[in-house]
C-alpha positions in Angstrom: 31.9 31.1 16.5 29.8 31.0 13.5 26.9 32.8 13.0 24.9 30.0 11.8 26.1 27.8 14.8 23.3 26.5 17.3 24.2 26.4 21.1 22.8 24.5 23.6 21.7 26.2 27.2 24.3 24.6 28.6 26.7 26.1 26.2 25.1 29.6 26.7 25.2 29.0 30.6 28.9 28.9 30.6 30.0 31.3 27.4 28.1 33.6 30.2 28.9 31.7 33.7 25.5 32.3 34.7 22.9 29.6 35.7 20.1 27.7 33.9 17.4 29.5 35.4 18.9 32.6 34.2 19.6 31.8 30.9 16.0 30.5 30.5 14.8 33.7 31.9 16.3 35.5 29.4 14.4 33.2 27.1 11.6 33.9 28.6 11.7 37.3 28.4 12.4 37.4 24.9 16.0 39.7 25.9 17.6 36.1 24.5 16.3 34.4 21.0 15.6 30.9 20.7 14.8 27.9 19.1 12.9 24.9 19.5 13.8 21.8 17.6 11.5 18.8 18.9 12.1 18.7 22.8 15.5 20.8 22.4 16.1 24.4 22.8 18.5 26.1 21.0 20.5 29.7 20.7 21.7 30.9 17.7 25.3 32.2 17.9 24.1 35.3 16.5 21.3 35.9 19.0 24.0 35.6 22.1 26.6 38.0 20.2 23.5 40.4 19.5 22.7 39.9 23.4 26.4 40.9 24.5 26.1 43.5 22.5 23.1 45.1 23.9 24.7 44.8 27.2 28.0 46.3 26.8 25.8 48.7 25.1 23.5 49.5 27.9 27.0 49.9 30.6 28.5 52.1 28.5 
């Protein structure tokens, strides 16, 4: 995964098997970064390994 690399929810959705309304609640919320590009959102591959990180950080 590059760090540059742009994911779509989708992609997000099922790197973390959780749901749409999840992952755009996380968007929401600002606990996710995103992107906008005309009607598309995006994730930057950078903003879902920072994510991750803050969660295994937060069960340790």
């Amino acid at each position: 995964m590059h760090d540059d690399e742009l994911l779509t929810v989708t992609e997000v959705m099922a790197r973390l098997r959780l749901g749409r309304s999840t992952v755009y609640d996380l968007i929401r919320t600002r606990r996710l970064s995103s992107v906008t590009i005309g009607r598309c959102r995006r994730i930057p591959a950078s903003a879902l390994g920072d994510f991750i990180a803050e969660q295994m950080e937060r069960a340790a």
